[in-house]
TIVO-2410 file (N, C-alpha, C; in nm, 3 decimals):
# residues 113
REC num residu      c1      c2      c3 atome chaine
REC   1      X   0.085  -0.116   0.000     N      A
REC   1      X   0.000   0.000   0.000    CA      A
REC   1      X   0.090   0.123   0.000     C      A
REC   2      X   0.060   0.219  -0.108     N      A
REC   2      X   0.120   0.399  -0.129    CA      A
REC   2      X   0.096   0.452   0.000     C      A
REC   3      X   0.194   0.542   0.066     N      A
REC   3      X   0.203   0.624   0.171    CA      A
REC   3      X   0.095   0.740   0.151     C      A
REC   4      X   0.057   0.757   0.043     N      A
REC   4      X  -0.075   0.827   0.033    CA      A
REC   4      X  -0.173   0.791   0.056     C      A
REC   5      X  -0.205   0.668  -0.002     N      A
REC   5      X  -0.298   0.577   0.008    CA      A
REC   5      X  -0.353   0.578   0.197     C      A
REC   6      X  -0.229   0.536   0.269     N      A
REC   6      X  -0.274   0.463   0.378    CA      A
REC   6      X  -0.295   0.614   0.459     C      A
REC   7      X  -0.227   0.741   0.430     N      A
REC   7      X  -0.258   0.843   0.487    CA      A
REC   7      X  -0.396   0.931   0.468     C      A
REC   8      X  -0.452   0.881   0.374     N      A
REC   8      X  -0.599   0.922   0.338    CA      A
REC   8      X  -0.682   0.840   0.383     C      A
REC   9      X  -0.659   0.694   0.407     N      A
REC   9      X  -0.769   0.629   0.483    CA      A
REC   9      X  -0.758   0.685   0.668     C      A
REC  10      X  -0.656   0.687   0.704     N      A
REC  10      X  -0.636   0.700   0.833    CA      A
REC  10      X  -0.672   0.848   0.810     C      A
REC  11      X  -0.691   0.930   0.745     N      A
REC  11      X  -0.711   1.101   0.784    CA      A
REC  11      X  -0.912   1.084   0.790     C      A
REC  12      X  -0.944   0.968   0.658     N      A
REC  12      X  -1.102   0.971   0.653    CA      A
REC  12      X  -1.144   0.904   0.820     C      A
REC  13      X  -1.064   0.747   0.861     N      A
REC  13      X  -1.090   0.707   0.955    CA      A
REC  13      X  -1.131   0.809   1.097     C      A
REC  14      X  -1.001   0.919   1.119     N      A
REC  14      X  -1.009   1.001   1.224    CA      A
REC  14      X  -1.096   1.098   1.177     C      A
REC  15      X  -1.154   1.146   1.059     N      A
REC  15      X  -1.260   1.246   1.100    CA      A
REC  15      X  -1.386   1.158   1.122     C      A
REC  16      X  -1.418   1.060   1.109     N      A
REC  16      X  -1.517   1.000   1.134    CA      A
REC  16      X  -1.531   0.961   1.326     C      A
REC  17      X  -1.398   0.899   1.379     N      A
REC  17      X  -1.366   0.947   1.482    CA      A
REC  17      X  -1.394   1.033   1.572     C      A
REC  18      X  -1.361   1.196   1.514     N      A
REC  18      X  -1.379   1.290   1.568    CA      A
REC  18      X  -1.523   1.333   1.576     C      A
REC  19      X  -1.621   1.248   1.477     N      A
REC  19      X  -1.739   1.282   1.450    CA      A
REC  19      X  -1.794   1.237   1.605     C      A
REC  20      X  -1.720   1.065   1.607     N      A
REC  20      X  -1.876   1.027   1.705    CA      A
REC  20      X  -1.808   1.033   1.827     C      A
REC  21      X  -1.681   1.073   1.841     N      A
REC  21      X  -1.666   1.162   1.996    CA      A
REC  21      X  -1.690   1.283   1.988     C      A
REC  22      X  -1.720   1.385   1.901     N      A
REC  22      X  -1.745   1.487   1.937    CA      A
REC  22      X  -1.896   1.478   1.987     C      A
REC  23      X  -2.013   1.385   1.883     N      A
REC  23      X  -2.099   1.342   1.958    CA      A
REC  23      X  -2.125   1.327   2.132     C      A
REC  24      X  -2.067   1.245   2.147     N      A
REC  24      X  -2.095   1.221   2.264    CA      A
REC  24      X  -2.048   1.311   2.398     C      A
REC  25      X  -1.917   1.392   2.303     N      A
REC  25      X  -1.850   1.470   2.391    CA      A
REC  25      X  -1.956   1.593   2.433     C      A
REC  26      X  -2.064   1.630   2.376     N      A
REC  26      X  -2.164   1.708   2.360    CA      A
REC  26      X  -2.277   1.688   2.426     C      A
REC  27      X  -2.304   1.588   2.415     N      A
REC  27      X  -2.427   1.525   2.528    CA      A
REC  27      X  -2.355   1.468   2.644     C      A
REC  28      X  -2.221   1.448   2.680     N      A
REC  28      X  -2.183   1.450   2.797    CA      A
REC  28      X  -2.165   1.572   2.892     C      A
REC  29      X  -2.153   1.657   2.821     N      A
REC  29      X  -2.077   1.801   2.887    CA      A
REC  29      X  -2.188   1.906   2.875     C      A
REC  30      X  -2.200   1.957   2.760     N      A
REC  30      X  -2.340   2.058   2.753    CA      A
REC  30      X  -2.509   2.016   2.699     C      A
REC  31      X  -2.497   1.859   2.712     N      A
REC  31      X  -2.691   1.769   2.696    CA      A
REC  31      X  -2.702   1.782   2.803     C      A
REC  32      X  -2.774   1.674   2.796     N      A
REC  32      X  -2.835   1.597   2.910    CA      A
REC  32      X  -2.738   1.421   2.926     C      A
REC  33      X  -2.646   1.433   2.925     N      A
REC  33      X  -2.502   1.326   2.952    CA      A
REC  33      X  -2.585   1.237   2.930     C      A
REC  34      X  -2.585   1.206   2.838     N      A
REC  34      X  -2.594   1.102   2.750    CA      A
REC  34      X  -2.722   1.003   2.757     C      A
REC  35      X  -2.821   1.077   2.794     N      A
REC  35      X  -2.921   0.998   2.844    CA      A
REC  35      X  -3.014   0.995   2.695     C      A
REC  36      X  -2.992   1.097   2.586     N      A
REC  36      X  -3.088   1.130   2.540    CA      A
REC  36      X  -2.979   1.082   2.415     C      A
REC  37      X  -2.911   1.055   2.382     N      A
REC  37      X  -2.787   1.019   2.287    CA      A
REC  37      X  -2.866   0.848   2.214     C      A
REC  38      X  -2.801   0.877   2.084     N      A
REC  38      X  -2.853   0.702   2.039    CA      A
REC  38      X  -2.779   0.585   2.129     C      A
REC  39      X  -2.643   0.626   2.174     N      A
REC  39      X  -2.570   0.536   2.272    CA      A
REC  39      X  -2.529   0.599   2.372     C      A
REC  40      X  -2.581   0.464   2.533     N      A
REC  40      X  -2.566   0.549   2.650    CA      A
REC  40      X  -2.426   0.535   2.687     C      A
REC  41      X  -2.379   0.637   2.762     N      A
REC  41      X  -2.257   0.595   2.789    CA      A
REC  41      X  -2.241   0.511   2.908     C      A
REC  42      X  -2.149   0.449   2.949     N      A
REC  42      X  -2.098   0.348   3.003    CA      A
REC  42      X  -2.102   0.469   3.142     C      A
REC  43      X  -2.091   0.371   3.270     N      A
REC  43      X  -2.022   0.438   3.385    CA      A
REC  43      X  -1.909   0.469   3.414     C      A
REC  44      X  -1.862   0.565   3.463     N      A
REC  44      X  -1.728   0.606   3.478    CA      A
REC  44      X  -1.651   0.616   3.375     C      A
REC  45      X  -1.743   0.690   3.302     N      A
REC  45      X  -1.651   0.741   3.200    CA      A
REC  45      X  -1.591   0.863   3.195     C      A
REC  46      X  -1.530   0.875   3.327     N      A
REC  46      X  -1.472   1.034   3.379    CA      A
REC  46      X  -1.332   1.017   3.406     C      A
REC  47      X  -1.226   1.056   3.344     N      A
REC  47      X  -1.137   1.010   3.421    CA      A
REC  47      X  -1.042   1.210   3.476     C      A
REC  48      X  -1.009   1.206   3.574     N      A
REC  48      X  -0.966   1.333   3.620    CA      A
REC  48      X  -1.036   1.420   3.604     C      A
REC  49      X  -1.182   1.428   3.570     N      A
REC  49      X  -1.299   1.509   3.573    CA      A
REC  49      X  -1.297   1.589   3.441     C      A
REC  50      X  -1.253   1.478   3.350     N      A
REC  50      X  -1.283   1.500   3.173    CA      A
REC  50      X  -1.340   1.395   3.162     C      A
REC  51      X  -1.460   1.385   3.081     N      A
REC  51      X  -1.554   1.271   2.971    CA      A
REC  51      X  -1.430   1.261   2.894     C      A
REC  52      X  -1.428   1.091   2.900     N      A
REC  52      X  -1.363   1.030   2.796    CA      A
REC  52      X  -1.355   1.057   2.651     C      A
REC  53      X  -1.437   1.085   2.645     N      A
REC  53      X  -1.500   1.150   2.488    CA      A
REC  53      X  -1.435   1.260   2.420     C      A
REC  54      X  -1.403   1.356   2.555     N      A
REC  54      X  -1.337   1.450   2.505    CA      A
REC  54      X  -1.202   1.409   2.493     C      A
REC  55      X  -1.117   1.337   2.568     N      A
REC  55      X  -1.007   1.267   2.481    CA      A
REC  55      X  -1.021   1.245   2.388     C      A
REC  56      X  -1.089   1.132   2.346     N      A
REC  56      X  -1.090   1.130   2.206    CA      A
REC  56      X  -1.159   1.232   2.113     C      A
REC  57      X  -1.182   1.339   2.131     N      A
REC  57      X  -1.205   1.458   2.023    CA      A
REC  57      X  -1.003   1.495   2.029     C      A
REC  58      X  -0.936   1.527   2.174     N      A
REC  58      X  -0.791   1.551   2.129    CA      A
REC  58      X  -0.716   1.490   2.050     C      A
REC  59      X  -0.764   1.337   2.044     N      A
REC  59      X  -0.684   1.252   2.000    CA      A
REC  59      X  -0.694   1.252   1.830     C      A
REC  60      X  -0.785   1.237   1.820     N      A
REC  60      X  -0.862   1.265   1.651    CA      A
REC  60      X  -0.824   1.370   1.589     C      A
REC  61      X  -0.801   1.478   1.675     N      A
REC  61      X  -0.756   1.585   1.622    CA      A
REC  61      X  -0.618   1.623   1.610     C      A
REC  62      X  -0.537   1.544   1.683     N      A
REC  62      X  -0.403   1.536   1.639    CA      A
REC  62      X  -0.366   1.448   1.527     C      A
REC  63      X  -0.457   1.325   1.524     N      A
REC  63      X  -0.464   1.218   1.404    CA      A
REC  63      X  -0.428   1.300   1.276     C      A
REC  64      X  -0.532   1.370   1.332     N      A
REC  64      X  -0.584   1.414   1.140    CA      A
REC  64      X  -0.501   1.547   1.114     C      A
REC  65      X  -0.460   1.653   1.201     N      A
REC  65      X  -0.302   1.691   1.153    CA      A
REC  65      X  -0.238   1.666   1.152     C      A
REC  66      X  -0.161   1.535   1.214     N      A
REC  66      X  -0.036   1.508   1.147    CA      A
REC  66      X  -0.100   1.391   1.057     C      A
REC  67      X  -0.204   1.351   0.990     N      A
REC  67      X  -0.229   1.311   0.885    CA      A
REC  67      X  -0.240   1.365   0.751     C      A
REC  68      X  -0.311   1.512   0.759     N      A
REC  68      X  -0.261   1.562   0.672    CA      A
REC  68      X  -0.117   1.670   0.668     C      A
REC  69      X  -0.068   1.698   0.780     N      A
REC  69      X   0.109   1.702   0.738    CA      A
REC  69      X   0.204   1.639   0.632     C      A
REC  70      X   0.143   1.479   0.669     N      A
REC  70      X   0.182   1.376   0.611    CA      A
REC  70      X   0.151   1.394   0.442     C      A
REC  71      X  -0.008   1.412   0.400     N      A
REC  71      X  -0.005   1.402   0.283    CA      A
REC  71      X  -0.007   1.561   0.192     C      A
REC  72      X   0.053   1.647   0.243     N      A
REC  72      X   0.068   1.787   0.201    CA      A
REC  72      X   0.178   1.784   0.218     C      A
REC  73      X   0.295   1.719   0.226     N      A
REC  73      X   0.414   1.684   0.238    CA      A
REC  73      X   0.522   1.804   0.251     C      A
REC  74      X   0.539   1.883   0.405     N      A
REC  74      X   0.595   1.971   0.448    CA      A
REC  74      X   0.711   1.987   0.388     C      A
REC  75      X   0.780   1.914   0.396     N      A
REC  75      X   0.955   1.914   0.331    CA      A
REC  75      X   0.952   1.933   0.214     C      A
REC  76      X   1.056   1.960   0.168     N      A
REC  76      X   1.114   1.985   0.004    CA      A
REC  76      X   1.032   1.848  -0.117     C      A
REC  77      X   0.988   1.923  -0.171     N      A
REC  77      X   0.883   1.791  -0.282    CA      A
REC  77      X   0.992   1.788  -0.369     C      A
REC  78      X   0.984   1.636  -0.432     N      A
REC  78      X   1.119   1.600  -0.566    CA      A
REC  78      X   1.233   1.598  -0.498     C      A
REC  79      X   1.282   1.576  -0.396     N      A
REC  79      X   1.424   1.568  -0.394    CA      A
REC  79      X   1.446   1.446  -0.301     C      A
REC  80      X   1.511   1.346  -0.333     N      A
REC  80      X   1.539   1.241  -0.321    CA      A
REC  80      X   1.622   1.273  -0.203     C      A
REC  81      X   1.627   1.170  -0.065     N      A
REC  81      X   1.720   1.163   0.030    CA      A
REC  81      X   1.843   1.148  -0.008     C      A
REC  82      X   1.940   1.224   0.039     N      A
REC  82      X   2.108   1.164   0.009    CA      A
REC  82      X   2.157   1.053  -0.008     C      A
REC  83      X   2.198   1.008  -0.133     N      A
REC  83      X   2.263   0.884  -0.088    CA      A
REC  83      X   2.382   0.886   0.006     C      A
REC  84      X   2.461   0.824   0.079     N      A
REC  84      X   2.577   0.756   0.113    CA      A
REC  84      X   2.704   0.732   0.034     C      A
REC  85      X   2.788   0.861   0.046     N      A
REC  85      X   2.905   0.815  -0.048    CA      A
REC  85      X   2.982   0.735  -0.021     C      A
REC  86      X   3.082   0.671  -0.144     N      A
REC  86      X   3.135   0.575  -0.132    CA      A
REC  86      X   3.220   0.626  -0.045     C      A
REC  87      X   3.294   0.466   0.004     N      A
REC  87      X   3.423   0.501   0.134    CA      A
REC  87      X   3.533   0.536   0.070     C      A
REC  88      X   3.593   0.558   0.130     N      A
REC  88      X   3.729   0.677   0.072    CA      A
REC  88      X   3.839   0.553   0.042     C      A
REC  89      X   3.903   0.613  -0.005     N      A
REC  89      X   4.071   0.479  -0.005    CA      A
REC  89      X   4.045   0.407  -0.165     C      A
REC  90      X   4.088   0.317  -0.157     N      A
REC  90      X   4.096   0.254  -0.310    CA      A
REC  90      X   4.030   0.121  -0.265     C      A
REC  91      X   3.941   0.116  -0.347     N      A
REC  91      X   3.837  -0.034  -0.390    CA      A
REC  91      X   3.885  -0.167  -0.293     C      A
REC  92      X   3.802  -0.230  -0.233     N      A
REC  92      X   3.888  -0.346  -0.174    CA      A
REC  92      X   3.817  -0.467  -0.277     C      A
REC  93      X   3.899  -0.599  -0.305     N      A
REC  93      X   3.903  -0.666  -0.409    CA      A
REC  93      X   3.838  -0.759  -0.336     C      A
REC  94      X   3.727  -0.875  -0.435     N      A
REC  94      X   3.693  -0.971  -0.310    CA      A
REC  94      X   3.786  -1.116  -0.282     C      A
REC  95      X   3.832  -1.129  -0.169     N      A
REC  95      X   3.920  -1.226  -0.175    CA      A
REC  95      X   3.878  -1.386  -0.168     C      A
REC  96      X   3.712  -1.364  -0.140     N      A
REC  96      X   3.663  -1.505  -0.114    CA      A
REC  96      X   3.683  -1.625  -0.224     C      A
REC  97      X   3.701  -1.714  -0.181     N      A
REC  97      X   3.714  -1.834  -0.220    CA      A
REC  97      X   3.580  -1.892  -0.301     C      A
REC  98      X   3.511  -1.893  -0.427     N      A
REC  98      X   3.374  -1.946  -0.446    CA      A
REC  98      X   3.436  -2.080  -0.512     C      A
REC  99      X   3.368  -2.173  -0.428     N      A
REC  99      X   3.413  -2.310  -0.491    CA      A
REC  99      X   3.236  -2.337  -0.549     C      A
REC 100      X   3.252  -2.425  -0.645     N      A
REC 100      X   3.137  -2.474  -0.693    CA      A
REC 100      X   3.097  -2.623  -0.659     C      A
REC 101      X   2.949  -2.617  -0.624     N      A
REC 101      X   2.898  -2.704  -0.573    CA      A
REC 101      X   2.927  -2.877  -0.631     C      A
REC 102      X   2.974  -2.981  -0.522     N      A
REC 102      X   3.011  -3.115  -0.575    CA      A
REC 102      X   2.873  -3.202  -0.709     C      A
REC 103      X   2.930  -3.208  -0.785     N      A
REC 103      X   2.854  -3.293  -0.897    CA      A
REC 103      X   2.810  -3.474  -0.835     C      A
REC 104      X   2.700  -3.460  -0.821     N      A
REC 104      X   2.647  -3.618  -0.766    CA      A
REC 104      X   2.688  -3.737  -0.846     C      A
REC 105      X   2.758  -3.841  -0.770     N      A
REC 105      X   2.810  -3.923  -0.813    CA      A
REC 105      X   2.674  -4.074  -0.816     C      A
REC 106      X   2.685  -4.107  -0.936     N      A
REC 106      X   2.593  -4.225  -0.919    CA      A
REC 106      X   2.628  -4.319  -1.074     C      A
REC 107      X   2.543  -4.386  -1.093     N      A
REC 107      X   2.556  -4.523  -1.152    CA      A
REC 107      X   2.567  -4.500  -1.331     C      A
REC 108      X   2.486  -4.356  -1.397     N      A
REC 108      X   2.489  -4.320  -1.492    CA      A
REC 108      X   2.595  -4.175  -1.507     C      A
REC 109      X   2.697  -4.175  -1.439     N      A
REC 109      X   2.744  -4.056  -1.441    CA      A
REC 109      X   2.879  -4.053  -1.560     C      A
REC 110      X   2.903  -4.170  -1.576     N      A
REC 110      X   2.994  -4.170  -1.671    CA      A
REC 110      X   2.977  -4.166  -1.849     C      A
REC 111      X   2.820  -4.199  -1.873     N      A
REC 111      X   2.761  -4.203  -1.961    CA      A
REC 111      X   2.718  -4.102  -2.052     C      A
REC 112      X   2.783  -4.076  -2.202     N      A
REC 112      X   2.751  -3.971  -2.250    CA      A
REC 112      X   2.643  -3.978  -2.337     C      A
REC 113      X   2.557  -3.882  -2.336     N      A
REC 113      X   2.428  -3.938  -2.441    CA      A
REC 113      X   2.445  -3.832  -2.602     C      A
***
């Protein structure tokens, strides 16, 4: 999968995200907490005296800028990372030994056709 590709599903994924916690983040905080919502919320869904919900509206919303960071591509467009120049000094030669694999010895091996 293209780095575009997977950055446009994950940018659609988190606004959808942000949709149904902002939902709920709304009928938790300024409704009627969630009584009147298509889904009730769970108990204790408070943690340090934030609705969970509203985490996940922060969370979604960092998703989806550095998702699209990602596909508006901040850095220099067209220019290829540096390669790695070669090492300095003069060429080293390869000294290994390649022997070739033993030929199977059997009953028709002497036989030329």
């Amino acid at each position: 999968m293209k780095p575009k590709t997977a950055l446009t599903i994950i940018l659609i994924l988190s606004i959808l995200g942000l949709l149904f916690s902002a939902y709920f983040a709304y009928y938790d905080t300024w409704g009627s907490g969630c009584v009147e919502s298509v889904v009730a919320c769970p108990e204790g869904n408070i943690i340090s005296d934030v609705p969970i919900c509203l985490y996940g509206v922060v969370v979604n919303l960092l998703v989806i800028i550095f998702s699209l960071l990602g596909l508006l591509g901040k850095g220099k467009k067209g220019e290829e990372p540096p390669k790695p120049s070669a090492p300095a000094g003069p060429a080293k030669k390869d000294l290994s030994i390649k022997k070739e694999a033993p030929k199977p010895k059997g009953p028709m091996q002497d036989v030329n056709l």
